[in-house]
C-alpha positions in Angstrom: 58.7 -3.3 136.5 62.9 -2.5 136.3 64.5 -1.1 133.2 67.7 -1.0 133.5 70.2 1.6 132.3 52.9 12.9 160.6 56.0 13.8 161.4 57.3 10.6 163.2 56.4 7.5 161.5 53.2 5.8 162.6 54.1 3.5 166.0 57.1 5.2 166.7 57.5 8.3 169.7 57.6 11.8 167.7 61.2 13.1 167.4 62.2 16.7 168.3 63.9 16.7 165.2 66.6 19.8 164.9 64.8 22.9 165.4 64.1 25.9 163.0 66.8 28.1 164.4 70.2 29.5 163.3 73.0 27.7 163.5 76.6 28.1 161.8 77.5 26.5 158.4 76.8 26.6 155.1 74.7 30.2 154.0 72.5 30.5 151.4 73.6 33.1 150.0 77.1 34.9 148.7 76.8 38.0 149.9 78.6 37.5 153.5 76.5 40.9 154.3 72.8 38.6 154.0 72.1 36.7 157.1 71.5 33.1 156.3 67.9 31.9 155.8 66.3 30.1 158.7 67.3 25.8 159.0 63.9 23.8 157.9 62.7 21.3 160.6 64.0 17.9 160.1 62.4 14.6 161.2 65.2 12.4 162.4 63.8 8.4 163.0 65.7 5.8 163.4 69.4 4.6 163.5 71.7 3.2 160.8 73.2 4.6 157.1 71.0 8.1 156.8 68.4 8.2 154.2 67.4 11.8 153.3 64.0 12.3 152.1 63.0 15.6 150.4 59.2 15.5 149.8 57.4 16.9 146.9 55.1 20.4 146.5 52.7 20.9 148.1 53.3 18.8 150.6 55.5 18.1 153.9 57.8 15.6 155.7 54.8 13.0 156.3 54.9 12.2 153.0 57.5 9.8 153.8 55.8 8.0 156.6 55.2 5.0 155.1 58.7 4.5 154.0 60.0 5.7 157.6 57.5 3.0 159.1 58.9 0.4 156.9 62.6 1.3 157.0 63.5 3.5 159.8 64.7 -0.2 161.9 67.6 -0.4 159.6 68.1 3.2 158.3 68.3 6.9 159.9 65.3 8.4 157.7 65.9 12.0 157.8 63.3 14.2 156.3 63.4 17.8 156.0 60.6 20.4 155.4 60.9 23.6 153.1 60.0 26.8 154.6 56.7 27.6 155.4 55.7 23.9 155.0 55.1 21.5 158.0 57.1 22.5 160.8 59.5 24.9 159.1 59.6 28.9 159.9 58.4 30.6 156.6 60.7 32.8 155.0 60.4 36.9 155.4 60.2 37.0 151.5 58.9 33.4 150.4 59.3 34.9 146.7 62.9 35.4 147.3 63.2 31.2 147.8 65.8 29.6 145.4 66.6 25.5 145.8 70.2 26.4 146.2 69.5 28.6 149.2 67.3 25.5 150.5 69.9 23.2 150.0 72.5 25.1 151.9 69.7 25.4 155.1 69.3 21.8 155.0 73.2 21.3 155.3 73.5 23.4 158.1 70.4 21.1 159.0 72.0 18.3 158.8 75.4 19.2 160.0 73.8 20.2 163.1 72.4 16.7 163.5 75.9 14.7 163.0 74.8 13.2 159.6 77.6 13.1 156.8 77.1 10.9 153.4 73.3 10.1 153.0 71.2 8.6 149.9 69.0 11.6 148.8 65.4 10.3 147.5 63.7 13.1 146.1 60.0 12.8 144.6 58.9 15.6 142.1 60.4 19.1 143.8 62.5 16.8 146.0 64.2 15.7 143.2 65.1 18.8 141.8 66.4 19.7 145.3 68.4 16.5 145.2 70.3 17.7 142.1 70.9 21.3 143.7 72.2 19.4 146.3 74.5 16.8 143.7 75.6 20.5 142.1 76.4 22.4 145.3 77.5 19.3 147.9 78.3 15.8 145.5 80.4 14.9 148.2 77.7 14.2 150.4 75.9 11.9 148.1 76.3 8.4 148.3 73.9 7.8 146.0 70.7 9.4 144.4 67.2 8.1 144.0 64.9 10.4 141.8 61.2 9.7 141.8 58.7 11.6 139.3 61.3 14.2 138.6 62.8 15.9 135.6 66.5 17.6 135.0 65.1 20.3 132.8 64.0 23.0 134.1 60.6 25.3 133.9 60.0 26.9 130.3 59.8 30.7 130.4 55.5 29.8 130.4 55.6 27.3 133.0 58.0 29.7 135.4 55.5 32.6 134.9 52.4 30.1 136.0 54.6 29.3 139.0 55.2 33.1 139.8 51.1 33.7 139.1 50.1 30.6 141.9 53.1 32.2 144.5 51.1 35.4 144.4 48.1 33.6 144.4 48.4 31.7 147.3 49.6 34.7 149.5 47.0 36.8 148.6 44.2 33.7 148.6 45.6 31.2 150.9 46.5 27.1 150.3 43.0 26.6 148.9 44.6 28.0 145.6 46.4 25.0 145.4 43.9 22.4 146.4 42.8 21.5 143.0 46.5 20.2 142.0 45.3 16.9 143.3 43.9 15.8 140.2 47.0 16.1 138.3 49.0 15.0 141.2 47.5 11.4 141.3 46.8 8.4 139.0 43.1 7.7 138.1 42.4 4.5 140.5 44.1 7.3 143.3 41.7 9.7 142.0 38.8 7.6 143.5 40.2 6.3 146.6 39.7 8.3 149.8 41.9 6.7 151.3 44.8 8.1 149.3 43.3 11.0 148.0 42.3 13.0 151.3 45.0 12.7 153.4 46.9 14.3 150.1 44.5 17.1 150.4 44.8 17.1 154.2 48.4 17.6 153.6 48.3 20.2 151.0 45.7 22.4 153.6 48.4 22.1 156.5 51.3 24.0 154.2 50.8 27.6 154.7 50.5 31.0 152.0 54.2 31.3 152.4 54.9 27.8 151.8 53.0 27.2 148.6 54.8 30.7 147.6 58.3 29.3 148.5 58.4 26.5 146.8 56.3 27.9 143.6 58.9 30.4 143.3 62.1 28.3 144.2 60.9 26.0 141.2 60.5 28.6 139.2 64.1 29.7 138.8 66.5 26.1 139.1 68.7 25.8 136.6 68.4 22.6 133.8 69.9 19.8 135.7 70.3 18.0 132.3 74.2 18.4 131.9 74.9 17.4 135.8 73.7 13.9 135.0 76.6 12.6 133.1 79.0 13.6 136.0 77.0 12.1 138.8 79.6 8.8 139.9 77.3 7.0 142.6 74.6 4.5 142.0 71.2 6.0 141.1 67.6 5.0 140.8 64.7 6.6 139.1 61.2 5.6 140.1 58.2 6.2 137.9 54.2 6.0 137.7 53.0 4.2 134.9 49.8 7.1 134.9 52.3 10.0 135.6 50.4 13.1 134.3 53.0 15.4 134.9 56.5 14.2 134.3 56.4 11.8 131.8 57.5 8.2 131.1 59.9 8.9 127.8 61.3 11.9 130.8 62.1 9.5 133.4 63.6 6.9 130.8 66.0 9.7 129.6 67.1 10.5 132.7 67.5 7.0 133.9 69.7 6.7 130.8 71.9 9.7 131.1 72.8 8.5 134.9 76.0 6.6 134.1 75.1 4.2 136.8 71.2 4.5 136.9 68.4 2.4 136.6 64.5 2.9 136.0 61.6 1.0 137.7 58.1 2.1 136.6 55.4 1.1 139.0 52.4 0.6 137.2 48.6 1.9 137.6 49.9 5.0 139.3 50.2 8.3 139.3 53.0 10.9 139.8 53.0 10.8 144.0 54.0 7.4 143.4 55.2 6.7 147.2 51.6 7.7 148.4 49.6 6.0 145.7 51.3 2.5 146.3 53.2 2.4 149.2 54.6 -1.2 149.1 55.8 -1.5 145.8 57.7 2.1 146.0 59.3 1.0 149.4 60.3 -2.5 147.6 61.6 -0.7 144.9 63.6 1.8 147.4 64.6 -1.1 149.5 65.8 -4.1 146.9 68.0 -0.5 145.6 69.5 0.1 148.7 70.3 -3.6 149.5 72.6 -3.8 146.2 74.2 -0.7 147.1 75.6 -2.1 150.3 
């Protein structure tokens, strides 16, 4: 319902994507004396306008397939991969990660592969990594697409639990972070293997230093909440009726503070609402960018 206010996609040849080496451009950090942190793999299908995809934690890039499969004939689906997930090198300290210093890898990323404006769809931690990137590079945006997401960020509690499962994981391994799938999807997803293991298959193949990137890079954002008002393009927010861990009244608020946003909640799902019902997400996406054309 609307309220207003793999690597490579399945049938298609994988692509070599940019690889996870240096190259010139934007740094991640100030300090001209700290080398820049190492540029994510990106997944480059298709040809057309470039749709950026960042996926959510703990997963990778084949997230998306279903939306490259169904899209990547009329669009350039780009998707890149934080460190130490999917194809991506890990970082030499994953607890020094920040989403700013992300942001800036994927630009060199995506400078490197000739692609300007895009539309950033960002589900969970891909949407907070969209709004670094509306904060640090707006003129890149042509327009946003937020999907289970918040602008606020972590409360001092929730940024220490994040901190606990990056140490955690490195000292454990992935398994520490198996048992997020039950919060991760809806009830009816719950108890279908057929969307509920390859979400567990995906969470085994990020590594230690993955799970403790993004954990920590989460950690410290900043709240998002005033950069909202500014943001000038068109924007969608896409929400599960079942979400367990952003909330509905959340996604609403945001949807209402985007000066040119709108809200479709997709009912009897969860929060990895482009796994958990694939069609209805893509129509959503889809119908959004057609009227933004």
């Amino acid at each position: 319902m609307r309220e207003g206010g793999g690597r490579s996609s399945p049938g298609s040849e994988p692509d070599p994507g940019v690889k996870p080496e240096q190259v010139p451009g934007h740094g991640s950090s100030g300090d001209p004396q700290v080398p820049p942190a190492p540029v994510p793999a990106l997944h480059d299908t298709g040809s057309g306008p470039a749709l950026l995809f960042l996926h959510a934690f703990p997963l990778d890039a084949s997230q998306w397939d279903h939306q490259v499969a169904a899209l990547s004939g009329d669009f350039r689906c780009l998707r890149p991969e934080m460190w130490g997930c999917g194809d991506s090198p890990e970082l030499a300290d994953p607890r020094s990660a920040t989403l700013d210093g992300y942001v800036g890898a994927v630009l060199r990323a995506l400078d490197a592969a000739g692609a300007g404006q895009v539309v950033v769809i960002g589900l969970s931690m891909g949407g907070y990594t969209a709004l670094a990137l509306l904060r640090l590079a707006p003129e890149r945006v042509r327009a946003l697409v937020l999907a289970s997401s918040r602008a606020a960020a972590d409360t001092p509690e929730q940024a220490e639990n994040r901190r606990t499962m990056a140490g955690l994981a490195l000292r454990d391994g992935v398994e520490t972070a198996v048992p997020m799938v039950k919060r991760l999807l809806g009830p009816r997803a719950r108890g279908e293997p057929h969307i509920a293991d390859p979400v567990v298959g995906r969470i085994r193949r990020c590594r230690p230093a993955g799970i403790a990137a993004c954990q920590s890079a989460m950690a410290c954002r900043p709240d998002s909440t005033s950069l909202l008002g500014s943001v000038a393009v068109p924007a969608l927010v896409i929400h599960g009726e079942q979400d367990a861990i952003v909330s509905l009244d959340e996604a609403r608020a945001v949807a209402a503070a985007l000066p040119h946003g709108e809200l479709v909640v997709i009912p009897g799902v969860g929060h990895l609402t482009n796994l958990e019902d694939p069609p209805a997400f893509t129509a959503a996406l889809r119908g959004f960018l057609e009227r933004i054309d």
